[in-house]
C-alpha positions as CSV (number, residue, x, y, z in Angstrom):
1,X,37.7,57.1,-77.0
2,X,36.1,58.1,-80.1
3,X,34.2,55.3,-81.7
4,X,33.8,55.5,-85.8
5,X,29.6,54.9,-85.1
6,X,27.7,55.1,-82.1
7,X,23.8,53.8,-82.6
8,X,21.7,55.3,-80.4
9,X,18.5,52.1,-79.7
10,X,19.4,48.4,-78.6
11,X,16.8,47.0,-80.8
12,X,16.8,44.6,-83.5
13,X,17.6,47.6,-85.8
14,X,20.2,49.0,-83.8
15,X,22.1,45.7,-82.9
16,X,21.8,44.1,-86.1
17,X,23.3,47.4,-87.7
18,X,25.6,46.9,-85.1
19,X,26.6,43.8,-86.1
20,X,27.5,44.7,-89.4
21,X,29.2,47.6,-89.4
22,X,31.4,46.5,-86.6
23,X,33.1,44.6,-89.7
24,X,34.1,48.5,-90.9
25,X,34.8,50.0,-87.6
26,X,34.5,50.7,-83.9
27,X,30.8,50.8,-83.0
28,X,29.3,51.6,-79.6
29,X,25.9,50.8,-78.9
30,X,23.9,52.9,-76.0
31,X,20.6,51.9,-75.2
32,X,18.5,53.1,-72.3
33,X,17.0,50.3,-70.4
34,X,18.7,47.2,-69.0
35,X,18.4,45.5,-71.4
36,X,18.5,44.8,-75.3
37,X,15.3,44.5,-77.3
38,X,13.1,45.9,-74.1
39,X,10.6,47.8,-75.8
40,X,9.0,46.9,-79.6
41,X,11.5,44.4,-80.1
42,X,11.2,42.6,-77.1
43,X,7.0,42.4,-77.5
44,X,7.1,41.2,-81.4
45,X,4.9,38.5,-82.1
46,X,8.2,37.1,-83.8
47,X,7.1,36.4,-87.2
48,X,8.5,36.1,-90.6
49,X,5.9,36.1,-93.0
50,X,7.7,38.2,-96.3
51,X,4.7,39.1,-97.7
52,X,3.1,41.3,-95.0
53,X,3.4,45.2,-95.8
54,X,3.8,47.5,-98.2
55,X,5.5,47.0,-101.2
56,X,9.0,48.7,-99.9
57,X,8.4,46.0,-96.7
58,X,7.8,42.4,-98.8
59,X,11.1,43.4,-100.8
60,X,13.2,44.1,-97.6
61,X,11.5,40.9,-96.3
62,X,12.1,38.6,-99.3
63,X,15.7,39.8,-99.2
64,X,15.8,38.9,-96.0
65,X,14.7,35.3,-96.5
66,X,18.0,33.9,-97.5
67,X,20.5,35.4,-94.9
68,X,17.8,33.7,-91.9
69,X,17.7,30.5,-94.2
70,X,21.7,30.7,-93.0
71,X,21.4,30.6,-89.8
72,X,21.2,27.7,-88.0
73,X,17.5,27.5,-85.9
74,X,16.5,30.8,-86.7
75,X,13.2,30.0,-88.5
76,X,10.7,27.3,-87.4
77,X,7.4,26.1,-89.5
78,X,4.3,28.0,-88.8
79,X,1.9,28.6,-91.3
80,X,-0.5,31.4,-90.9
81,X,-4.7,31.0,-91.6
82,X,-6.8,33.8,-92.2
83,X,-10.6,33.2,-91.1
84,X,-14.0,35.3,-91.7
85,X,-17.5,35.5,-91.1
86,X,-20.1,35.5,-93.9
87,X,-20.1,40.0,-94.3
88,X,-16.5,39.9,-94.7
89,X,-16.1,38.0,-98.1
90,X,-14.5,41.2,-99.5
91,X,-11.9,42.0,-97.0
92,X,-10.8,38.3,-97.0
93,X,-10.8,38.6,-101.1
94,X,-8.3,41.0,-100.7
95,X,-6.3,39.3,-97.6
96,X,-6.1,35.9,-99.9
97,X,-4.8,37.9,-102.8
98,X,-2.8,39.9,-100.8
99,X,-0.5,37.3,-98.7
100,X,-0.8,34.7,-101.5
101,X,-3.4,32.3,-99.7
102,X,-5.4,29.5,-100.8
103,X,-8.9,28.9,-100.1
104,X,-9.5,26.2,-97.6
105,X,-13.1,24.5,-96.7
106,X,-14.7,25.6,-93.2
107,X,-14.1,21.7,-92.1
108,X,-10.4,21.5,-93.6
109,X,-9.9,24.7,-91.2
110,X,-11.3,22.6,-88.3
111,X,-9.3,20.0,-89.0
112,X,-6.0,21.9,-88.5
113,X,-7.4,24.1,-85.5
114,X,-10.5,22.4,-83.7
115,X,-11.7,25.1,-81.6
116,X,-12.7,27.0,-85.1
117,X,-16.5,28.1,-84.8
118,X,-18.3,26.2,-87.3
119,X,-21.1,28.9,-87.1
120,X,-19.3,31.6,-87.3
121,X,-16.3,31.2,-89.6
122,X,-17.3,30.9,-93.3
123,X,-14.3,31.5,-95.4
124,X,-10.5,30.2,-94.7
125,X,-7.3,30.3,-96.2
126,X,-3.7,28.8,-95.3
127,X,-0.3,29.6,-96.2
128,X,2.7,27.6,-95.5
129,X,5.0,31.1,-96.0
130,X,5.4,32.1,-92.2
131,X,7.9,31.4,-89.8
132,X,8.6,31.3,-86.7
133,X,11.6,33.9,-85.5
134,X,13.3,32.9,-82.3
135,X,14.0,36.9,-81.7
136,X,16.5,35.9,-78.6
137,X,18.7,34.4,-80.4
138,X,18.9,36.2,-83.5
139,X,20.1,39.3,-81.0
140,X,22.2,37.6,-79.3
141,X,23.8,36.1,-82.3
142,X,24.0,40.1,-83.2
143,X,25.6,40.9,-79.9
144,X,27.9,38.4,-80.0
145,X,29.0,39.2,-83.4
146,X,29.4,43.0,-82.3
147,X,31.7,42.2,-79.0
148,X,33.4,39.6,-81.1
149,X,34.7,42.9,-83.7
150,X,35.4,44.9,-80.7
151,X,32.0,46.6,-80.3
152,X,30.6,47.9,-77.3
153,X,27.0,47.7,-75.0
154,X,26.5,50.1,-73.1
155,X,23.0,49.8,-71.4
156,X,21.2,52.0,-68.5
157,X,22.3,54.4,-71.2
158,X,19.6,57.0,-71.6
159,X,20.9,60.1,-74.0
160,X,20.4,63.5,-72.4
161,X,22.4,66.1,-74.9
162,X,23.5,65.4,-78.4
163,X,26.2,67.6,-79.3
164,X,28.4,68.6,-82.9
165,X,31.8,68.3,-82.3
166,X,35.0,68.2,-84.9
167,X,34.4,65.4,-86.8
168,X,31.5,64.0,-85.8
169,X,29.3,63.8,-82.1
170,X,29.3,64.5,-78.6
171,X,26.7,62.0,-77.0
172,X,25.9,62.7,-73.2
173,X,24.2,59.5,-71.5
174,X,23.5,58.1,-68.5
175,X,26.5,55.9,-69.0
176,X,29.2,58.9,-69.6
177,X,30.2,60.8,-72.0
178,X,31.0,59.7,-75.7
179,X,32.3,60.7,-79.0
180,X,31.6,59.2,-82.7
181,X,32.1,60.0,-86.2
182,X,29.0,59.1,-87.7
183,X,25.6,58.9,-85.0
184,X,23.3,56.2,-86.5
185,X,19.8,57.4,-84.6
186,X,17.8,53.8,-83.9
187,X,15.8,54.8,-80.8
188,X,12.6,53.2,-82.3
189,X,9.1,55.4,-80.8
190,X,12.1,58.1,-80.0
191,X,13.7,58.7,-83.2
192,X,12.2,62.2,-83.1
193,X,13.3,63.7,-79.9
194,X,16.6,62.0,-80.7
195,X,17.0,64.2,-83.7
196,X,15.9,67.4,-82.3
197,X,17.9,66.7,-80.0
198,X,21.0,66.6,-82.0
199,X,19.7,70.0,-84.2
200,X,18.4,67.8,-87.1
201,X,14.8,68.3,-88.1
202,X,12.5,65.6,-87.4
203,X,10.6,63.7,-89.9
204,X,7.4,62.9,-88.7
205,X,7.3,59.6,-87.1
206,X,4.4,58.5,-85.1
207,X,4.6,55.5,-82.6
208,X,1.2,53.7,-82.6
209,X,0.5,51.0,-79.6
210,X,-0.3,47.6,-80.0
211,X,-1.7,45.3,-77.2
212,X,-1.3,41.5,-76.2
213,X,-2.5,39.0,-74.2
214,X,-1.2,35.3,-73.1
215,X,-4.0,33.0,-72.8
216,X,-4.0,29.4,-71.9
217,X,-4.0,26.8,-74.3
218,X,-7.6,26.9,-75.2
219,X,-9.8,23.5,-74.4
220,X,-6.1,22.1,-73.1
221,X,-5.3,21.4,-76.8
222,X,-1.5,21.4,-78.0
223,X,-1.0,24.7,-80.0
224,X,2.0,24.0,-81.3
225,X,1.8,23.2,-84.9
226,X,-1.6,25.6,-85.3
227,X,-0.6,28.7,-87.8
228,X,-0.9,31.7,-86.8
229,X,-4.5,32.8,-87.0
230,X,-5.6,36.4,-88.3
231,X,-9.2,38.2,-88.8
232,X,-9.9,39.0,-92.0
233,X,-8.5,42.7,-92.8
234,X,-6.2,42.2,-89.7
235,X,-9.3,42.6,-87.1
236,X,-7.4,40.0,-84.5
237,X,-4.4,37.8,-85.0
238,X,-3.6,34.9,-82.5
239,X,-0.3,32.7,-82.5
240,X,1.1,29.7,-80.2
241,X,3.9,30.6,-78.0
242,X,5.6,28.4,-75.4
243,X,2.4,25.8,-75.4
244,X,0.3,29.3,-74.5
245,X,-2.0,31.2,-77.0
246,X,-1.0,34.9,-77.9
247,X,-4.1,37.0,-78.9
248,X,-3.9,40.7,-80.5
249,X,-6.8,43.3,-80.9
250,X,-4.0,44.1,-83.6
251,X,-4.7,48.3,-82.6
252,X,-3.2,51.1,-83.9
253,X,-3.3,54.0,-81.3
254,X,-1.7,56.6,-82.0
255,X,0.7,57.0,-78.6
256,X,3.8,59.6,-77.5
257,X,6.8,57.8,-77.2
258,X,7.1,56.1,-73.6
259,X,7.1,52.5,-72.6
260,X,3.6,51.0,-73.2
261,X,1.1,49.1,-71.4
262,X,-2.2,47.3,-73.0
263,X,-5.6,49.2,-72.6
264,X,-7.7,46.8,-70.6
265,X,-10.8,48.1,-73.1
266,X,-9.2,47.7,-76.1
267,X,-7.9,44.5,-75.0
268,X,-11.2,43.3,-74.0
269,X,-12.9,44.1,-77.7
270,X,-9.8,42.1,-79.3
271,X,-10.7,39.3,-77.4
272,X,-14.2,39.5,-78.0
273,X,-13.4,39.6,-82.1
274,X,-11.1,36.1,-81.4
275,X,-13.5,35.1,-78.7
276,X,-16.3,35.2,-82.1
277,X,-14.9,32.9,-84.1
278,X,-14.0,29.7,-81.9
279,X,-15.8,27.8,-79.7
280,X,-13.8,28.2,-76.5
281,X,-14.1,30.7,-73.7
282,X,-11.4,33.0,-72.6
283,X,-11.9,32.5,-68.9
284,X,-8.6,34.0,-68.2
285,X,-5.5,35.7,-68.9
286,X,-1.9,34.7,-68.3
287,X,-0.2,38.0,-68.7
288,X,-0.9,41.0,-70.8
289,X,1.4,43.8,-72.5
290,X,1.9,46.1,-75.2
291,X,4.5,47.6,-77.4
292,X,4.6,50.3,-79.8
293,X,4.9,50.0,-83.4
294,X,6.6,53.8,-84.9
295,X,6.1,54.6,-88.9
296,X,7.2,57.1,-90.7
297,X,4.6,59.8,-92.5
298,X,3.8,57.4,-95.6
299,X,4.4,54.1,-93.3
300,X,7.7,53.1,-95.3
301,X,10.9,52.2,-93.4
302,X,13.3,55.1,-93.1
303,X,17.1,54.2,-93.6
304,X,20.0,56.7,-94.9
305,X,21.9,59.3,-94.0
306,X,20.2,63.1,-93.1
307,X,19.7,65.2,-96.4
308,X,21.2,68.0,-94.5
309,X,23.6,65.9,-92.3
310,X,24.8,63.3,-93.7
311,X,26.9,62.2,-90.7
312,X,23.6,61.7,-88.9
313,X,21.9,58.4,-90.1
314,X,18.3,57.4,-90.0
315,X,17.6,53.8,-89.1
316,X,14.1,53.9,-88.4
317,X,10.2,53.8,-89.0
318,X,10.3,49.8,-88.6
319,X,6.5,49.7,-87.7
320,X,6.1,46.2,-87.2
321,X,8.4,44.6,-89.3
322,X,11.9,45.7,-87.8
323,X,12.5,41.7,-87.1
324,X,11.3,40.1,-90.6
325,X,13.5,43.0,-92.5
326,X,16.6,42.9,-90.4
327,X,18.8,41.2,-92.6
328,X,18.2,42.9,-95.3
329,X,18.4,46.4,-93.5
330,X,21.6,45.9,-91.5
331,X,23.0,45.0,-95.1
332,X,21.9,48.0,-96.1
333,X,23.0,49.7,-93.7
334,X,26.8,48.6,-94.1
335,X,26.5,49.3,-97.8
336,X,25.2,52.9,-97.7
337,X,28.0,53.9,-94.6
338,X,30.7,51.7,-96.1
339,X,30.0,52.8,-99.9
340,X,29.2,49.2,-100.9
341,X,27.3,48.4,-104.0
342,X,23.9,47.1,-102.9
343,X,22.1,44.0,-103.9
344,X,18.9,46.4,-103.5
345,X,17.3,48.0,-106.4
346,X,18.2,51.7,-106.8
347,X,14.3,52.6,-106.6
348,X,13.5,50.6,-103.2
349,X,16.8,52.5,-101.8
350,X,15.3,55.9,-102.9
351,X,11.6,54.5,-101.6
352,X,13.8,53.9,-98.4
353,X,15.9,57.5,-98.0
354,X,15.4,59.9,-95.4
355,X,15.9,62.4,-98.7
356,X,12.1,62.1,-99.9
357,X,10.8,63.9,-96.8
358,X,13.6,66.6,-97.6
């Protein structure tokens, strides 16, 4: 069978693109572990705050705001706090301007999250802008749209040879062998290799890793209305999950493409940064990971056809903001391939095209 699109990643670009053009024709889906959303997508720290990133980011992210808003228990309150010590008054300056905070006393910080060092944190702010995403169910809602339009899953799915064929693609994957009119490359830290691989020159993208750890619920508080807590310029960032405590070095290591695992090191100096501005312990760990967060050469999102091919489309360079932008995107996404008008201005669509690396 030839399919009309075949996306090459299981993410939450890949089957929310999915998802949407399934409405315009058949779509098959290959992704190459066992599951959907097993690598970037599946360690997220699952937040929606719209005005983290680049400029090209917040306005994917604010258009994104009102399509989650329709569906039903995607978004829970959070809240997010940024915290600093005394020699960091400029970087939180810009943070506070930056996401839109407000200042906060030390003791009004306290007050919403106790274990706050009162010796070491001198400036706060709060916002009341970031939500909670529950990821599994926003791609399952995906999936199940795609199989309800006919679409196809295919995982254990790994690509091996990309070929041009009449009309379109030759795919060769674990799964078999398939055919497609337009190849929509989503592969996330791979994106590269999956356009060599099909003869299309690569752009540039560099996957950079990103470690976590589970902790207990510090002092045997309840976490769960505490914001999400970041060090001022990003240094750390810590967020409830599941009546645990998620805590970040929030690192950028530049990494090849394979599926990641937290430095023990670097995870160890994250926790230290956190372990500096409260007044509990970590004594131990729960569980640890990492993922791997892939950007483009100027660190903007990467979505439109191939200036030389246009039957090969880019859907990539989601960094860490592929689940906060996904609406928006996969609308995108449906309007460039089905030559829909777009509710996105005409310069953030040229910010966004695969053409300015051309």
């Amino acid at each position: 069978m030839k399919h009309d699109f075949l996306i090459i990643g299981g993410g939450i670009a890949g089957i929310s693109a999915a998802a949407e053009l399934s409405e315009l024709g058949s779509v098959l889906v290959l992704e190459g572990e066992a599951h959907l959303a097993h690598h970037a997508s599946g360690r997220s720290a699952a937040l929606f705050e719209p005005r983290y990133g680049m400029a090209p980011v917040v306005a994917l992210s604010l258009a994104s705001e009102a399509p989650f808003r329709a569906m039903p228990g995607m978004l829970a309150e959070r809240g997010l706090m940024i915290l600093a010590r005394a020699d960091q008054a400029e970087v939180f300056a810009r943070d506070v301007a930056g996401f839109g905070l407000s200042d906060i006393s030390v003791a009004e910080a306290r007050g919403m999250v106790p274990i706050l060092s009162p010796d070491a944190v001198a400036f706060a702010a709060v916002a009341d802008h970031a939500w909670d995403i529950d990821t599994d169910l926003l791609i399952q809602t995906h999936a199940k749209r795609l199989r309800g339009n006919g679409g196809t899953v295919l995982t254990k799915a790994a690509v091996s040879a990309i070929t041009r064929v009449p009309g379109g693609w030759q795919v060769q994957s674990a799964a078999g062998v398939h055919e497609a009119r337009i190849l929509i490359n989503a592969a996330g830290a791979w994106v590269d290799r999956i356009a060599a691989m099909a003869g299309v020159q690569p752009i540039g993208f560099t996957p950079y890793r990103r470690s976590m750890a589970r902790l207990p619920a510090p002092g045997g508080h309840d976490v769960s209305r505490w914001p999400m807590l970041f060090g001022a310029g990003e240094s750390w960032y810590a967020k409830p999950d599941a009546g645990a405590l998620i805590v970040s070095p929030a690192e950028e290591h530049a990494m090849d493409p394979h599926d990641a695992w937290a430095d023990d090191m670097v995870l160890a100096e994250g926790l230290a940064r956190y372990e500096e501005m409260v007044t509990e312990p970590v004594t131990r760990l729960i569980a640890n990971w990492a993922g791997l967060r892939t950007f483009s050469p100027d660190r903007v999102l990467v979505i439109g056809p191939d200036a030389r091919q246009p039957d090969f489309f880019w859907l990539a360079g989601q960094g860490g903001y592929g689940f906060q932008t996904s609406p928006a995107v996969a609308q995108l996404v449906g309007d460039l391939i089905g030559g829909r008008g777009s509710v996105l201005p005409e310069a953030l669509r040229a910010q966004l095209s695969p053409a300015r690396f051309a």
